[in-house]
C-alpha positions in Angstrom: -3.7 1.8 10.9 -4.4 1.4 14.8 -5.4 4.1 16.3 -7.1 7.0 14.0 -9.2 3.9 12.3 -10.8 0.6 13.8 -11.7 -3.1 13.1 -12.6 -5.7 15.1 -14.0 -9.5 15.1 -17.3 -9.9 16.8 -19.5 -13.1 17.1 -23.5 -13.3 17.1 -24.3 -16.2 19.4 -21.2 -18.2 19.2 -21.9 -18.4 15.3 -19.0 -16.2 14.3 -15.4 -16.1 15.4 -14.3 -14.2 18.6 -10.8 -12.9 19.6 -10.1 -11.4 22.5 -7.4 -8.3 21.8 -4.8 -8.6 24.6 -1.3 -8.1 24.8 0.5 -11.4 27.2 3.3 -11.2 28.9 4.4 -14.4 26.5 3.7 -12.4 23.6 5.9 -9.7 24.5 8.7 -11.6 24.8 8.6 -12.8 21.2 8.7 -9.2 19.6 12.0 -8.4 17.6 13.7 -5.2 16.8 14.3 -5.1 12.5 15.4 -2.8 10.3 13.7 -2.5 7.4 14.5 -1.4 3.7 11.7 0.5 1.9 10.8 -1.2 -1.7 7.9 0.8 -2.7 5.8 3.3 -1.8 2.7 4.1 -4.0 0.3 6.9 -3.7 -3.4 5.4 -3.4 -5.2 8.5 -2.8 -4.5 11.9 -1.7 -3.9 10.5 1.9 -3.3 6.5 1.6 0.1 5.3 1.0 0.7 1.7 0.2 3.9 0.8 1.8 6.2 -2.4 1.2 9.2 -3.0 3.5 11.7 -5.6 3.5 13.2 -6.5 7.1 16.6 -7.3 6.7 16.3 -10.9 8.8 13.6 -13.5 9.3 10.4 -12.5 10.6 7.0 -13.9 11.2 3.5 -12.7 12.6 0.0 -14.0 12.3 -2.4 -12.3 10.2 -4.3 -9.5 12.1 -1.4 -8.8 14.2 0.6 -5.3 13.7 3.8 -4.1 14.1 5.4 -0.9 15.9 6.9 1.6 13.8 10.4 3.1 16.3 10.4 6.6 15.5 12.8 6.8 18.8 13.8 5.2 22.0 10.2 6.4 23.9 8.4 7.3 20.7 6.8 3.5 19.1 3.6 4.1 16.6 1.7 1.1 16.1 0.3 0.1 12.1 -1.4 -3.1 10.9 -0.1 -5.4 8.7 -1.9 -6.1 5.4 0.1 -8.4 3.8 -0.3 -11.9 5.3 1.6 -14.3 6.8 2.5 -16.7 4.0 4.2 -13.8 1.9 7.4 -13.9 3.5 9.6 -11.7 1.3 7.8 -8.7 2.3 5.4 -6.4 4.9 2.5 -4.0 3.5 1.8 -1.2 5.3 -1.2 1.0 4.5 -0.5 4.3 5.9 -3.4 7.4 5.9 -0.9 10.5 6.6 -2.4 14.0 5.6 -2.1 17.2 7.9 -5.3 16.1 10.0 -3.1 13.0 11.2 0.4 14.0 11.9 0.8 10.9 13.8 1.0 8.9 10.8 2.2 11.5 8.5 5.7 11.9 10.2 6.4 8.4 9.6 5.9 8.7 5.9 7.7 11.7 5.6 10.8 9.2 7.5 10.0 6.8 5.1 10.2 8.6 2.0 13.1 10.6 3.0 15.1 8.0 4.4 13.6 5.0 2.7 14.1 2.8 5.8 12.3 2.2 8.9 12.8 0.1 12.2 10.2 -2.1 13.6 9.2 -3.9 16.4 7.2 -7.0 15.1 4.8 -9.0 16.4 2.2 -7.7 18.7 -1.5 -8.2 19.1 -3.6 -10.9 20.2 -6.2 -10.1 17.7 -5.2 -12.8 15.2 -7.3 -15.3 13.5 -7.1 -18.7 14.9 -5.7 -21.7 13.4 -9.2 -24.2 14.0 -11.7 -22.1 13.3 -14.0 -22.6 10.8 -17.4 -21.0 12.1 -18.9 -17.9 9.5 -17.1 -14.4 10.3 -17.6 -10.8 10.6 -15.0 -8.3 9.5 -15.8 -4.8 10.4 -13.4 -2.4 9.1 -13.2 1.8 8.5 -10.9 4.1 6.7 -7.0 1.9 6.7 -8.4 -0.2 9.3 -9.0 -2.4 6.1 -5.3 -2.9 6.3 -6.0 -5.4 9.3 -8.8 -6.8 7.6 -7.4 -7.8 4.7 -4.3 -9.2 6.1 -6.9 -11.7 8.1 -9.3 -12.0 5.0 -7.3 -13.1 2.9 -5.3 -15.8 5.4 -8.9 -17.0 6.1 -10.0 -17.5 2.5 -6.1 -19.1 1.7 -7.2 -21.5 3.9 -10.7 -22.2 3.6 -12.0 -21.3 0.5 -15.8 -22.1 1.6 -16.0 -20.4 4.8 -19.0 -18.0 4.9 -17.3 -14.1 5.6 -18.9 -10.9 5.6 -17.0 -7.7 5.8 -18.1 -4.6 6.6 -16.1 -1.2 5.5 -17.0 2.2 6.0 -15.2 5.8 5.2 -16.1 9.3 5.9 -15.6 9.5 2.0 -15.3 7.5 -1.0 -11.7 7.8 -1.6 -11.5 6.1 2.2 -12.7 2.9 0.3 -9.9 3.1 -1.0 -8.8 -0.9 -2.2 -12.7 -1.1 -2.8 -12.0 -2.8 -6.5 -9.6 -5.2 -5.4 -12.0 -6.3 -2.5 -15.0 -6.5 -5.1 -13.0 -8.9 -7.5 -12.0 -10.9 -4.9 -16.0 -11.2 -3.7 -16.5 -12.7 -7.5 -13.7 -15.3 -7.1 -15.1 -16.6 -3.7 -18.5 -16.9 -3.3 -18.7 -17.5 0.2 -17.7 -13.6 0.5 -20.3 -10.8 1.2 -18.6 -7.1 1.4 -21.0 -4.4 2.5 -19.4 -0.4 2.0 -20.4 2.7 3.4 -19.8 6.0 2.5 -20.7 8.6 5.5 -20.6 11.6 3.0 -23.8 10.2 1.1 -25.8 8.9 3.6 -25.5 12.7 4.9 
């Protein structure tokens, strides 16, 4: 989720890959208004929602990218996409709504009482580019994994050998929240590192 949680790609020396996050003028243009029908909605944790929607016409976005969430005319709140590009059927959302974040919470309570949402899809120039092949950094916290993954996994689709590191932290350990999805994936592909932290042990 953009916003209460962050990720970002950074580069050491030109040896990892670099985006610039920018919204263009060419990129705005390309955004489309969707409605979408909510397929399922499962509680992760106490707070984490895992979210599927199905837009009722074509879409397309590039993984790392995000989509805005039209609670109104004036009122558009932004969340990451983690499902990736080449799953076309569907979007996943993961959403951290509790009383600390209304922001987020009062589009899950639209979602689950209306079980539709619109959308404004794509934006973000944060995406992972097509030709590169250099080793990467991932650096993720709380459902700021949900833009992570959505890139992680696109990378790995296409490059099974690429070195990439990711980096996830949470306040708590339930914040880690796809943490044994993202260590069975590290024994499939080699190439992966994953480093966790969990702020309420270190103290």
């Amino acid at each position: 989720t953009i916003g209460m949680n962050w990720l970002f790609l950074t580069t050491v020396k030109a040896l990892c890959a670099f985006v610039l996050p920018y919204l263009s003028i060419r990129q705005r243009k390309r955004m489309t208004t969707l409605s979408c029908k909510v397929t399922s909605v499962e509680a992760i944790t106490d707070t984490v929602y895992r979210v599927r929607i199905v837009p009722d016409a074509a879409f397309s976005f590039r993984a790392g990218q995000y989509l805005m969430v039209v609670m109104d005319e004036r009122d558009k709140r932004p969340f990451s996409m983690a499902s990736t590009p080449d799953e076309k059927g569907f979007i996943e959302l993961h959403i951290g709504a509790s009383e600390i974040n209304l922001y987020a919470k009062a589009v899950m309570d639209r979602i689950l009482k209306d079980h539709q949402i619109v959308v404004d899809i794509p934006h973000g120039e944060a995406w992972l580019r097509d030709d590169e092949e250099r080793p990467m950094i991932l650096i993720a916290g709380g459902t700021g994994f949900s833009y992570a993954r959505s890139i992680l996994l696109t990378a790995l689709a296409r490059n099974p050998n690429r070195d990439i590191t990711i980096y996830w932290g949470g306040r708590e350990e339930q914040h880690l929240y796809d943490l044994c999805d993202l260590e069975a994936l590290s024994v499939d592909a080699s190439c992966l590192k994953c480093a966790v932290v969990d702020t309420e042990r270190l103290g």
